[in-house]
N, C-alpha and C positions, 0 to 999 in steps of 0.2 A: 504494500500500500504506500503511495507515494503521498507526503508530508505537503501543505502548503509552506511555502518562503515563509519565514520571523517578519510576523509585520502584517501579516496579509490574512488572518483568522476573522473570525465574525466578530470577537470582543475588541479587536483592534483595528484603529482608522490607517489611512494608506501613509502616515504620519509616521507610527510604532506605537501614539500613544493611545490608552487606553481611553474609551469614552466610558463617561460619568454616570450611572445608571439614575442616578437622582438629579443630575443635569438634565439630563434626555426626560425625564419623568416633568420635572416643573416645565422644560419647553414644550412638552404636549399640552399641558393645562393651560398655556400660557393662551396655547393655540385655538384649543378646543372650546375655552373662556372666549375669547376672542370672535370665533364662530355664532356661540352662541346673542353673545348681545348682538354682533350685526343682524341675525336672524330676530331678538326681538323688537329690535328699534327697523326693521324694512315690515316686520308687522304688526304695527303699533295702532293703526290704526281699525275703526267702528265698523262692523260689522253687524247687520239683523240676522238674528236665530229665528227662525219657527217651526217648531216642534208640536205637531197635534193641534193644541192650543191655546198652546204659552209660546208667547213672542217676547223677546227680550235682542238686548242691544250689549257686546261684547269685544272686546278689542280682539282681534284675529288671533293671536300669540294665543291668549288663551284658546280658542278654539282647536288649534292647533296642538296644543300640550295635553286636551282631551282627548280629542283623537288618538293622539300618539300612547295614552296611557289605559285607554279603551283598546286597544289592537294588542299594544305588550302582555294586557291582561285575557284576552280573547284566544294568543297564542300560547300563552304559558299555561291556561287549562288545555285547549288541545293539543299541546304536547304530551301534559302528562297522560292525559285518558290512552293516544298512541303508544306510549310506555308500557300502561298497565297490561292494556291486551296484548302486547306483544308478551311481556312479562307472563302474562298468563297464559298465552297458548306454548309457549316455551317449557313450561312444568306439564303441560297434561300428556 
């Protein structure tokens, strides 16, 4: 099995020196921070809900962060229910 060159592995930059893991950690956040408020300040503004028949008035961000927390929670029962039966057909 041939070795990569001193220098040249996944934990080290084309430099030799080693990157920072709590570097790299806060420059995501920095990033992903960053992300986020542009996303809440481009959707800042009024939006009308009607639903059945309750009408209401909400800044789209929120609407948005409902959705997104309605769908994570929508997937994360149907994954599990696919577990169990697989789980279960598995034993019999």
């Amino acid at each position: 099995m041939v070795d990569a060159p001193e220098g040249y592995g996944p934990e080290k930059t084309t430099s030799g020196r080693r990157l920072n893991p709590r570097a790299t950690r806060l420059l995501a956040l920095v990033v992903v921070a960053g992300l986020v408020v542009a996303l809440v300040i481009q959707n800042s503004q009024q939006v009308t809900i009607r639903f059945l028949f309750i009408t209401g008035h909400l800044a789209l961000i929120w609407v948005l962060v409902a959705c997104l927390v309605i769908g994570a929670a929508f997937g994360f029962v149907s994954g599990r229910r696919v577990r169990r039966r697989r789980r279960s057909a598995a034993s019999d």
